[in-house]
C-alpha positions in Angstrom: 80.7 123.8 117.0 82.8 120.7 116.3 81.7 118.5 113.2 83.7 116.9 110.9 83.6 117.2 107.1 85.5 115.2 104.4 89.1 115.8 105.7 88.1 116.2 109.2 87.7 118.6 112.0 88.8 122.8 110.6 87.3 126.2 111.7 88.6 129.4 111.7 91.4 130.1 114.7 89.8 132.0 117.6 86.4 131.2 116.2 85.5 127.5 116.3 89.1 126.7 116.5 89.8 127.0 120.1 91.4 125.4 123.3 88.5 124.6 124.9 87.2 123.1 121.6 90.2 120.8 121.2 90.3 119.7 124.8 87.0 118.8 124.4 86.8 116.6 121.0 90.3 115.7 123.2 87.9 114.2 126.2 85.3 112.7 123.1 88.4 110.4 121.8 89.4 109.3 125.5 85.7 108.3 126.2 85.6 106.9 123.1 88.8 105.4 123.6 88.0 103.6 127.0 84.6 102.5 125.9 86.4 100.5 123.3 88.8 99.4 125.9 92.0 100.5 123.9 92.8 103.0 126.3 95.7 101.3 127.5 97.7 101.5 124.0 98.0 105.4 123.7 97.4 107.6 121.1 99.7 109.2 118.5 99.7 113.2 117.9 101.0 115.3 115.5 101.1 118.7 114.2 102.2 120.9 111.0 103.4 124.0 110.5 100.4 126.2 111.3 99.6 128.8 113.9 98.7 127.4 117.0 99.3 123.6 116.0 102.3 122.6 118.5 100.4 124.6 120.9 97.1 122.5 120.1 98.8 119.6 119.9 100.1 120.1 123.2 96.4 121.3 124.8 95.2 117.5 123.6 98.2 116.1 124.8 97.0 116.9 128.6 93.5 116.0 128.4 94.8 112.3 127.4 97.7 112.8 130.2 94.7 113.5 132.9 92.5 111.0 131.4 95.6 108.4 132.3 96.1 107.7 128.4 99.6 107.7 126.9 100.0 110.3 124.1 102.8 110.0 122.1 103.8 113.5 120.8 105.6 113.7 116.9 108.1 116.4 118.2 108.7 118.3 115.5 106.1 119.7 112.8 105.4 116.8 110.6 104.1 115.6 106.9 100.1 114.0 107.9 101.2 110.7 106.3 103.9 110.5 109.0 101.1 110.3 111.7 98.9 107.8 109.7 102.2 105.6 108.6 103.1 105.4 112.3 99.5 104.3 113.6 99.5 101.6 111.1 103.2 100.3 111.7 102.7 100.3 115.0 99.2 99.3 115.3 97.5 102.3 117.2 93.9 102.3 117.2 93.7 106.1 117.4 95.9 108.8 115.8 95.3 112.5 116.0 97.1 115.1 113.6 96.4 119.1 113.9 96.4 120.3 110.6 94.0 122.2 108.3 95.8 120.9 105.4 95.2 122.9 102.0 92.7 125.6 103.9 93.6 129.0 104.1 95.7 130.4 106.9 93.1 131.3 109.3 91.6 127.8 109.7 93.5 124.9 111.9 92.0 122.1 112.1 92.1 118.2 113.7 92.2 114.9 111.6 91.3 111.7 113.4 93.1 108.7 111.9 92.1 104.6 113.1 93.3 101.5 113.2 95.4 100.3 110.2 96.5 104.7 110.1 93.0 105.3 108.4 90.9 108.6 108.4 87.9 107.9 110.3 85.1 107.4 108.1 81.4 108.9 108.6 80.2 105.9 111.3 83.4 106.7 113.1 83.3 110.8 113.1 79.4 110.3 113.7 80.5 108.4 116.8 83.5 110.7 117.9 80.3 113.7 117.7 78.3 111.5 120.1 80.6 111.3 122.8 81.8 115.1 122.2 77.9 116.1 123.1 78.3 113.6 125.9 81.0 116.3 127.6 79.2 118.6 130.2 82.1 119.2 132.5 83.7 122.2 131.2 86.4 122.9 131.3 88.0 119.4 130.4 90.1 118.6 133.0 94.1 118.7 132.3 97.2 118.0 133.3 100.2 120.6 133.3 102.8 119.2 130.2 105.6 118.9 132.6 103.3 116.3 134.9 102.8 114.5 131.8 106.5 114.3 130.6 107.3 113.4 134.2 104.5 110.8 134.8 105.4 109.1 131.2 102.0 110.1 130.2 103.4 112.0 127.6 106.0 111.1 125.4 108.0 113.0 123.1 109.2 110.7 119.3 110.4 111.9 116.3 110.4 108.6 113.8 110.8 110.4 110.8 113.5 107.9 109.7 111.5 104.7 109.9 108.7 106.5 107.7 111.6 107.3 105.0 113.3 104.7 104.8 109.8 103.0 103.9 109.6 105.0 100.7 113.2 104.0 99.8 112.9 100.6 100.3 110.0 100.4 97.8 111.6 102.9 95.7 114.1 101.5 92.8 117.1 103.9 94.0 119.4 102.4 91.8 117.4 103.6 88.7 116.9 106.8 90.0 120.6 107.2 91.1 122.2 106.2 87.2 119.4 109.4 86.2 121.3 112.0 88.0 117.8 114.3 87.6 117.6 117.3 89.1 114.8 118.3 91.0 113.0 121.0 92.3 110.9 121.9 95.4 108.5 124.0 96.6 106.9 122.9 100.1 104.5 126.0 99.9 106.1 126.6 103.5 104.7 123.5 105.1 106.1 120.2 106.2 107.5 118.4 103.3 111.0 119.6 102.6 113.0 117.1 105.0 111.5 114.5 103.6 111.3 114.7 100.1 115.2 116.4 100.0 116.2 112.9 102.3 114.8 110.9 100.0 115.4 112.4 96.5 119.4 112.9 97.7 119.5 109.9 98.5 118.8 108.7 95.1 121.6 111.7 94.5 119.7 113.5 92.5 120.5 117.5 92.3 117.8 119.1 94.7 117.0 122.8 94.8 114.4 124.6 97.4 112.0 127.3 96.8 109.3 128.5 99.2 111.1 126.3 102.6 110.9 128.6 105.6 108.3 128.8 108.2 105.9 131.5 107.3 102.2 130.7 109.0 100.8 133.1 106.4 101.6 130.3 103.5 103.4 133.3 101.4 99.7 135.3 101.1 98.7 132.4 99.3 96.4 129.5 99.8 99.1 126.3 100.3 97.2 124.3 97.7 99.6 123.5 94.9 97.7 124.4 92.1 98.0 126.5 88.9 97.3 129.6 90.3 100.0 129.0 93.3 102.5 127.4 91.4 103.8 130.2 88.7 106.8 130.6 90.8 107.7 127.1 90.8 107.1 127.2 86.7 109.4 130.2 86.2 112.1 127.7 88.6 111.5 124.7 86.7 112.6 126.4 83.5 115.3 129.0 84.4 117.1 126.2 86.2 116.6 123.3 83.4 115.1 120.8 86.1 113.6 117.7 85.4 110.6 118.0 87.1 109.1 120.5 89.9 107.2 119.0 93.1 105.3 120.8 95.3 103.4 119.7 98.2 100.7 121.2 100.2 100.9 122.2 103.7 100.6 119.0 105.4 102.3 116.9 102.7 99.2 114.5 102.2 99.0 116.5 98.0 101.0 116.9 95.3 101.3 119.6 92.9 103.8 118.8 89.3 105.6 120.4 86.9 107.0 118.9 84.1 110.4 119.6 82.2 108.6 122.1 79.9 107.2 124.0 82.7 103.9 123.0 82.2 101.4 122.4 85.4 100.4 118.8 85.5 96.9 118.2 86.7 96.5 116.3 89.6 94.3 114.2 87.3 97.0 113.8 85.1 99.8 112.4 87.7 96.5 110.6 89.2 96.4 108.7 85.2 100.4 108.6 84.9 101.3 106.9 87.8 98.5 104.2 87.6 99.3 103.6 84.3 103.3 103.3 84.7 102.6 100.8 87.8 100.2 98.1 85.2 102.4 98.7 81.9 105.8 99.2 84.0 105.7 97.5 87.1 103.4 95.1 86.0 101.5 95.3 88.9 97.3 94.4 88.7 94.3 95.7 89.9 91.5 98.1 89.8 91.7 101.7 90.5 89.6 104.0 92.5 88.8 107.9 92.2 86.0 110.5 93.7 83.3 112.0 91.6 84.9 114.7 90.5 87.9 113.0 89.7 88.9 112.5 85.8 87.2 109.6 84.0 90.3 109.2 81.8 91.4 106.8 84.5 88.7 104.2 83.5 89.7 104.5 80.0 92.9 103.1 81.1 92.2 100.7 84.0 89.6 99.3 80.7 92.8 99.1 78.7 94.3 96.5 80.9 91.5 95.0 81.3 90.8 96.6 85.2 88.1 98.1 86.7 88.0 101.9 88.7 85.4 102.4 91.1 83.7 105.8 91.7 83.1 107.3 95.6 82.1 110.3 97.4 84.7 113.2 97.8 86.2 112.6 100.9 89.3 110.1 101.2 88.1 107.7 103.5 85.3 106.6 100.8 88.8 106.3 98.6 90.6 104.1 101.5 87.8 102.1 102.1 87.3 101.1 98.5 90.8 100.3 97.8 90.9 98.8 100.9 87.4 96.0 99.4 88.9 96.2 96.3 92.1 95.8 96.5 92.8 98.7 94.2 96.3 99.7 92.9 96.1 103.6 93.4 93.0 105.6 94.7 93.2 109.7 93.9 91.0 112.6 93.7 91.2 116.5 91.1 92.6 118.0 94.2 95.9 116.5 94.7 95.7 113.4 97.0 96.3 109.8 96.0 97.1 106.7 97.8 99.0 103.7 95.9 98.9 100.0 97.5 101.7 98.6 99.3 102.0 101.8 101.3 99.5 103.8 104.1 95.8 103.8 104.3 95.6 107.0 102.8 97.0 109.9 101.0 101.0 111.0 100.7 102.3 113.2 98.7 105.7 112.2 99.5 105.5 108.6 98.4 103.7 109.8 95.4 106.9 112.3 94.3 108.9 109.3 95.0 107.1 106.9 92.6 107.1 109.9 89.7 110.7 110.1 90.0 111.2 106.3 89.7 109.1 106.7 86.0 111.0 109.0 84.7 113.9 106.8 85.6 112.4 103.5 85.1 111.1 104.5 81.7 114.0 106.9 80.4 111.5 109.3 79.5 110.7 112.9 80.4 107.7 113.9 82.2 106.0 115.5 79.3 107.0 112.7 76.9 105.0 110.0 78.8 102.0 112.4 79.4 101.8 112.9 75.4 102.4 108.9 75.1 98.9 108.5 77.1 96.8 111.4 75.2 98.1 109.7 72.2 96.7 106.3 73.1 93.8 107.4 75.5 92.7 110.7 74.0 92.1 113.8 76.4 89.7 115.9 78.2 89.6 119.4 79.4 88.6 120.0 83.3 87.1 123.6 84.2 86.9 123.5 88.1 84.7 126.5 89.6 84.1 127.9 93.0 81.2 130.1 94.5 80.6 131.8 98.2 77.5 132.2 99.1 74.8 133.6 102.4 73.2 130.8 104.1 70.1 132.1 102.6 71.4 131.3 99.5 72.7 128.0 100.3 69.3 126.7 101.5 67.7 127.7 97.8 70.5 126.0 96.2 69.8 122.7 98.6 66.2 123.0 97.9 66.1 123.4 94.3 69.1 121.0 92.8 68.7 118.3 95.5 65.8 118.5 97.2 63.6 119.7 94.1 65.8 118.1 92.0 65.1 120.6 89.2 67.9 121.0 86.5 68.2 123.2 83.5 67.8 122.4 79.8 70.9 120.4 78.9 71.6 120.2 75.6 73.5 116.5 74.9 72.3 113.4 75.2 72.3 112.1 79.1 73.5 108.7 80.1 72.3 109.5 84.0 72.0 111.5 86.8 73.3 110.7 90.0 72.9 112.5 93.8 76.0 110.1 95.5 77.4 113.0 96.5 75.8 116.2 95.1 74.6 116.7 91.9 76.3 115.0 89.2 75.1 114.4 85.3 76.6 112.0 82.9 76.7 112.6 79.3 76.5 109.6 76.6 79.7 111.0 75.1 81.5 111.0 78.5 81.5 114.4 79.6 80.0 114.9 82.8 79.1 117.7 85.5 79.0 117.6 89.5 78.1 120.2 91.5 78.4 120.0 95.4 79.1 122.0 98.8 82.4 121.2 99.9 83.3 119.7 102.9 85.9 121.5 104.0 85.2 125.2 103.1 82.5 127.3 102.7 82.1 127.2 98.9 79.9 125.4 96.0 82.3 123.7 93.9 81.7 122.9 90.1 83.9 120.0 88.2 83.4 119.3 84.3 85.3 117.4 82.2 84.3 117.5 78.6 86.3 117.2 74.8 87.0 120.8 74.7 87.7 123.2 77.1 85.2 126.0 75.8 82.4 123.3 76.1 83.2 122.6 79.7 82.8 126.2 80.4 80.1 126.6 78.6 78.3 123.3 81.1 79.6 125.5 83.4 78.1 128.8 82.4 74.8 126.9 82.0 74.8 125.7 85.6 75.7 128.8 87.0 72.8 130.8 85.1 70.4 128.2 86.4 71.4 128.4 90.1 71.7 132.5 89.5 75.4 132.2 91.3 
């Protein structure tokens, strides 16, 4: 019932997502915990905004307590990178955050963040499964929260300062400040809003709110900032005259943009602009690092500076890690997430609102003006992104004929290669490409192509879709 994917531990509430299930992948991490002999440290938990979090948050919280493990409980509903910033600052070798991120409402789910505030990668996970088939004595023994609070086996923090004032003191304020840009936000009802407002009013720029209250429904929407979710933010953006629109999604670890024309930015595109305003602004060096399905524009301008960016499996902690051998300025994927060097182990969209803000400061140009400065010089491509449900029935033919089999349809360009990494994905000589792969977090199949034109990257589509009779 408990397996991880690419962004951790989610099932459905009531379903997989249960007390007994989080008190016992609870028990797995104190095993593990002890068996490592870092028991004596404590662990770090958080939770967001989603029903039943505090409450599961809390239901962990006394395995540890019983298991004589300090847990150190983020007292209010809190941005992921929060969690992950505080392992690594204060050098935790475990970190637990209950969250389900960009899923829709009826999942909750459990990252798992390591030493250096990480997300476990696949030997880690593989391990923390080991040891949660190694619990037999159910239920998992606990200890009442009062005990706990009383005992000093559970401790309540809050040090959502220390993580802002982070991102401020690597943030050029005083550019930002002479800007006086106004901004607007949409937190898609999750965690972000004290944050970003703290930091962007620091920097006194104007700051209006959309889309800030506690609703564990997301609105009726999915809290992905996307296209499709952010019309309302659009319509804001323009019938206020802001500067820019951020939104994040419900755990704060995406970002979602809209520039001063009202246009949504692709999270490629923010992916491109901030990399390239950190080499040609900040003059900062390095390579830079993205997933599979993740725009290939980036290597035409880490090429351009003479860098190198380094393709991975979806999933973050393949991004982490690489930046992490590599060195690697920034490390993003299509869906929203990027990490930049300097900062956590992983992805925050918080510090990445806070950077776009300093380019439009630092340059003196809008959003949309620097964004047509890089098509210019680098060209474009158009994305089409697809999504299909499907019967386990059908998911097995799938598996069987495009990886197993490996049998694809007739493609009509030229192919540079074809590569299973992570899925399917096919390589065109004129740098289009395809991927096609189950994701990890949801029950779907997920198509990305980036091509020249847009009607050509549905068409790829369209072929692929005929093929696999979706």
């Amino acid at each position: 019932m408990i397996q991880f994917g690419t962004g951790g531990w989610r099932a459905v509430i009531g379903d997989g997502f249960t007390k007994e299930n989080i008190q016992i992948l609870s028990r797995a991490i104190c095993d593990k915990m002890k068996e490592e002999k870092v028991e004596e440290e404590g662990i770090v938990l958080g939770y967001d905004r989603r029903f039943l979090s505090k409450e599961a948050m809390q239901w962990a919280a006394r395995v540890f307590a019983a298991e004589g493990i300090r847990a150190y409980l983020i007292n209010k509903s809190a941005p992921t990178p929060l969690v992950m910033f505080y392992v690594m600052k204060h050098e935790f070798h475990y970190g637990m955050m209950v969250t389900a991120s960009h899923n829709p409402a009826i999942y909750n789910g459990i990252k798992v963040f390591t030493y250096g505030g990480r997300d476990a990668d696949e030997e880690q996970t593989a391990d923390i499964e080991h040891y949660i088939n190694e619990v037999t004595d159910i239920p998992v023994d606990e200890m009442s929260y009062a005990e706990g609070i009383e005992k000093g086996l559970i401790e309540e923090i809050y040090p959502l300062n220390e993580y802002l004032d982070s991102i401020i003191d690597t943030v050029d304020m005083g550019k930002v400040k002479k800007r006086g840009l106004r901004v607007a936000l949409d937190p898609m009802y999750g965690v972000s809003e004290t944050s970003l407002k703290t930091i962007l009013m620091t920097a006194r720029c104007e700051v209006e709110t959309i889309h800030e209250r506690h609703d564990t429904l997301f609105g009726g929407k999915l809290p992905a900032p996307t296209a499709e979710t952010l019309r309302t933010l659009q319509n804001y953006v323009i019938d206020r005259r802001c500067d820019l629109g951020i939104a994040t999604d419900g755990d704060a670890d995406r970002i979602g943009v809209i520039d001063d024309k009202g246009s949504f930015l692709h999270p490629n595109d923010i992916l491109v602009l901030l990399y390239y305003y950190l080499v040609k602004y900040k003059g900062w060096h390095g390579p830079a690092v993205r997933n599979i399905c993740t725009t290939h524009l980036l290597d035409r301008v880490a090429e351009s500076f003479g860098e190198e960016c380094y393709e991975v499996p979806v999933g973050f902690k393949h991004i982490s890690a690489k930046m992490f051998a590599t060195d690697a300025i920034i490390g993003g994927e299509s869906s929203g997430g990027m990490a930049v060097r300097g900062h956590i182990k992983g992805k925050d969209g918080i510090y990445a609102s806070a950077l776009l803000v300093e380019m439009i400061a630092v340059t003196g140009m809008k959003l949309s003006e620097i964004m047509k400065t890089i098509r210019k010089e680098y060209g474009g491509m158009a994305l089409e992104e697809r999504d299909y449900r499907f019967s386990s029935k059908k998911k097995e033919e799938i598996k069987k004929k495009l990886l197993e089999d490996k049998e694809l349809p007739r493609i009509p360009y030229e192919v540079e290669k074809i590569s299973y990494l992570d899925g399917l994905k096919v390589y065109l000589k004129d740098g289009g490409w395809i991927s096609v792969r189950f994701s990890g977090t949801e029950p779907l199949l997920r198509f990305f192509c980036e091509m020249k034109e847009k009607q050509e990257a549905a068409a790829f589509c369209k072929l692929f879709e005929t093929f696999l009779e979706l």
